[in-house]
C-alpha positions as CSV (number, residue, x, y, z in Angstrom):
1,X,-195.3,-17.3,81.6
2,X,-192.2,-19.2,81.2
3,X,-190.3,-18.8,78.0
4,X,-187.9,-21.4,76.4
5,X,-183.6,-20.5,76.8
6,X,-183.4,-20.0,72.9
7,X,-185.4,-16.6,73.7
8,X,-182.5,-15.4,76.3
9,X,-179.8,-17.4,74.1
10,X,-181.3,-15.6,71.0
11,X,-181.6,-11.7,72.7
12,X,-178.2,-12.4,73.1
13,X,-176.6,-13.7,70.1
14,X,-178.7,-10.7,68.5
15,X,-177.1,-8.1,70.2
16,X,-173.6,-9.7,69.8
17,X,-174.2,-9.5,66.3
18,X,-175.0,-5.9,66.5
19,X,-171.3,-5.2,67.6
20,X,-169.9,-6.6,64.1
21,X,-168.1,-4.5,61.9
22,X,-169.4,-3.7,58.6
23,X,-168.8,-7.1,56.4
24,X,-168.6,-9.2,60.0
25,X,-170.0,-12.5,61.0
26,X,-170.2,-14.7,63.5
27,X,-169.8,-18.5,63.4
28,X,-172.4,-20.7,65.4
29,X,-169.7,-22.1,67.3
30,X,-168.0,-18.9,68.0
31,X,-171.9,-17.7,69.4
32,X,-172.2,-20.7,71.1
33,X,-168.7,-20.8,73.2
34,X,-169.4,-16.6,74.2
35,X,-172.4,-17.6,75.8
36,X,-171.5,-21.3,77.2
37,X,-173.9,-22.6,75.4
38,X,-174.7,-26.0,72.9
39,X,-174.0,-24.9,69.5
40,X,-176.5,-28.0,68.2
41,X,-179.2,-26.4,70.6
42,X,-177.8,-22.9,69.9
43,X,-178.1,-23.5,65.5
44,X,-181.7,-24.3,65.7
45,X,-182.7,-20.7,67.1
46,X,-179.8,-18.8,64.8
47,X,-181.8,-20.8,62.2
48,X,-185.4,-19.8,63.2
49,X,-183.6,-16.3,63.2
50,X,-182.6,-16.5,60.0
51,X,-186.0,-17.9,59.0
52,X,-188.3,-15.0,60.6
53,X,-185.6,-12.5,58.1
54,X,-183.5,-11.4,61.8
55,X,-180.4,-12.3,60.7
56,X,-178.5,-13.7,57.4
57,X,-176.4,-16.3,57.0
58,X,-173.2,-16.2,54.6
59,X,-172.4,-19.7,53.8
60,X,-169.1,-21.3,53.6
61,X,-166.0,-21.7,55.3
62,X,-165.7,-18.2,56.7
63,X,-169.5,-17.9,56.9
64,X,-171.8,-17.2,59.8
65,X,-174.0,-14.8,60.8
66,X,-174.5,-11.1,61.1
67,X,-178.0,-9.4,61.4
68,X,-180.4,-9.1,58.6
69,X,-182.1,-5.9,59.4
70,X,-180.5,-2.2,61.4
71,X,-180.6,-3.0,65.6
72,X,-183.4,-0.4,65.8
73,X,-185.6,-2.6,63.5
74,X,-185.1,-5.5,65.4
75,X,-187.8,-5.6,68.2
76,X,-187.8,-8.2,71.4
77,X,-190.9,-9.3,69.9
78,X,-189.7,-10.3,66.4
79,X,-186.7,-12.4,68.7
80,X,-189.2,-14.2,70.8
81,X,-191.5,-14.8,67.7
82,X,-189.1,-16.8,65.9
83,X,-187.6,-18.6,68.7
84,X,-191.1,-19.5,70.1
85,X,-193.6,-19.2,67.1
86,X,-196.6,-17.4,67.3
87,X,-199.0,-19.3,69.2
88,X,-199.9,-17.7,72.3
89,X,-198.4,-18.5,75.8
90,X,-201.9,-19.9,77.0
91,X,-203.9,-22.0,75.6
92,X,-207.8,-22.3,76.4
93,X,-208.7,-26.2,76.2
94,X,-212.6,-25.7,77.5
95,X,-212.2,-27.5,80.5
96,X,-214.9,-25.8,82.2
97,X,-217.3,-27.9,79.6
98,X,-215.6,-31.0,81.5
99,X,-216.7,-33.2,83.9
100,X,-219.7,-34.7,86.0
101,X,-222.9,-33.4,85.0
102,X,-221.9,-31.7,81.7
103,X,-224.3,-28.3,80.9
104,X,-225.6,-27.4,77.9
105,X,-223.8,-25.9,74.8
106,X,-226.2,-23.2,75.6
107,X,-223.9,-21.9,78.7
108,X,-220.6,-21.6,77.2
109,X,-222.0,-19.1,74.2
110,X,-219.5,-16.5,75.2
111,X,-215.7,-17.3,75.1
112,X,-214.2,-18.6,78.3
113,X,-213.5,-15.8,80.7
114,X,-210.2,-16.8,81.5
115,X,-208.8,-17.3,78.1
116,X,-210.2,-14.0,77.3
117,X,-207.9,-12.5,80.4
118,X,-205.0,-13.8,79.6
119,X,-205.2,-13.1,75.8
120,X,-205.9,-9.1,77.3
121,X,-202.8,-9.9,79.4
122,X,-201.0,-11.5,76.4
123,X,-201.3,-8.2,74.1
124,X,-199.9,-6.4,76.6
125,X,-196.8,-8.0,77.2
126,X,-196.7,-8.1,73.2
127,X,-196.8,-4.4,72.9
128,X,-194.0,-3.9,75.7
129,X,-191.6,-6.4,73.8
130,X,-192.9,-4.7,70.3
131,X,-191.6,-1.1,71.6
132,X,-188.5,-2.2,72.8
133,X,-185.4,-2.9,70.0
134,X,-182.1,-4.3,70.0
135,X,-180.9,-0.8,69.9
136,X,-182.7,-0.1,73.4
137,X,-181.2,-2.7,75.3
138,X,-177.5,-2.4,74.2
139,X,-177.8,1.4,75.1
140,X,-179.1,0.4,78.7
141,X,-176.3,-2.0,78.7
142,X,-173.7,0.9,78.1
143,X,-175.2,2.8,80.5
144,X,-174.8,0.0,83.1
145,X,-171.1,-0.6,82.3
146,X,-169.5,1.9,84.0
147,X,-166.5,0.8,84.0
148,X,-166.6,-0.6,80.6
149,X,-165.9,-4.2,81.8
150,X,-169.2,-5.6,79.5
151,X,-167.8,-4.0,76.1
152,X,-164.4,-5.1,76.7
153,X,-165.1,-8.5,76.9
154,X,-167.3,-8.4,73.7
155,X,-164.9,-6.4,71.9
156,X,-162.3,-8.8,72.9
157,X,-164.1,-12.1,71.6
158,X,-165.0,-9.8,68.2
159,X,-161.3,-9.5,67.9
160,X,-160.8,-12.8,68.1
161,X,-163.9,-14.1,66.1
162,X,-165.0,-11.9,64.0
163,X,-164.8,-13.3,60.2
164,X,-164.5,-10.8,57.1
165,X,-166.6,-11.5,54.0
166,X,-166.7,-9.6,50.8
167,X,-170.4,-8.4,51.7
């Protein structure tokens, strides 16, 4: 299963956000230069994540973004819902009704075998991204940092970025 960047790009402008300070946004553009990426390409997914209620946007000058819900609310799976939508990964076209010497309707009563697999296969990896939240992956990322190199260099860019609203 491949997944699109906005679901990596998205993770992490998520748990960027989660560092603000209480009344803190982001810009798009200050998102965007963090994590070297577009900010056209980059606007689209902070949109869809403001869409699927992940994150809010404050309009205006010193607007941007900040996150809509608590970190432990937020869930891998809401993330890669909104960037991706919630069709799922594979998509069963009936191909095995194709071809020379077609059978009868009669043979293909029962859903396709495969499809049924990977939808099995599907749920699972839904359930794994379900359990794990925003909050869960930043704490593994502390616990990673040893030497605190990681949080620096967030703090640092917060410092810099970081825009105050009344909110």
């Amino acid at each position: 299963m491949k997944l699109g960047d906005g679901v990596e790009q998205s993770i992490h402008c998520v748990g960027m956000l989660a560092g603000l300070s209480d009344g803190g946004v982001l810009s798009a553009a200050a998102l965007a230069e963090f994590h070297g990426v577009s900010v056209s390409y980059l606007l689209k997914h902070l949109q869809a994540l403001s869409g699927a209620g992940i994150l809010d946007t404050v309009p205006g000058p010193k607007g941007g973004y900040r996150l809509a819900r608590k970190p432990e609310d937020i869930s891998l799976l809401d993330i890669v819902l909104a960037a991706e939508g919630p069709a799922p990964a594979f998509r069963c076209a009936e191909i095995r009704q194709r071809g020379p010497n077609p059978l009868e309707g009669r043979y293909f009563a029962k859903p396709c075998g495969i499809n049924a697999a990977m939808l099995a296969a599907e749920r699972v990896y839904r359930a794994e991204l379900a359990k794990t939240s925003i909050a869960d992956v930043l704490t593994d990322l502390r616990q990673t940092d040893t030497d605190g190199g990681i949080a620096a260099r967030g703090c640092a860019f917060l410092e810099l970025h970081e825009r105050k609203t009344k909110n």
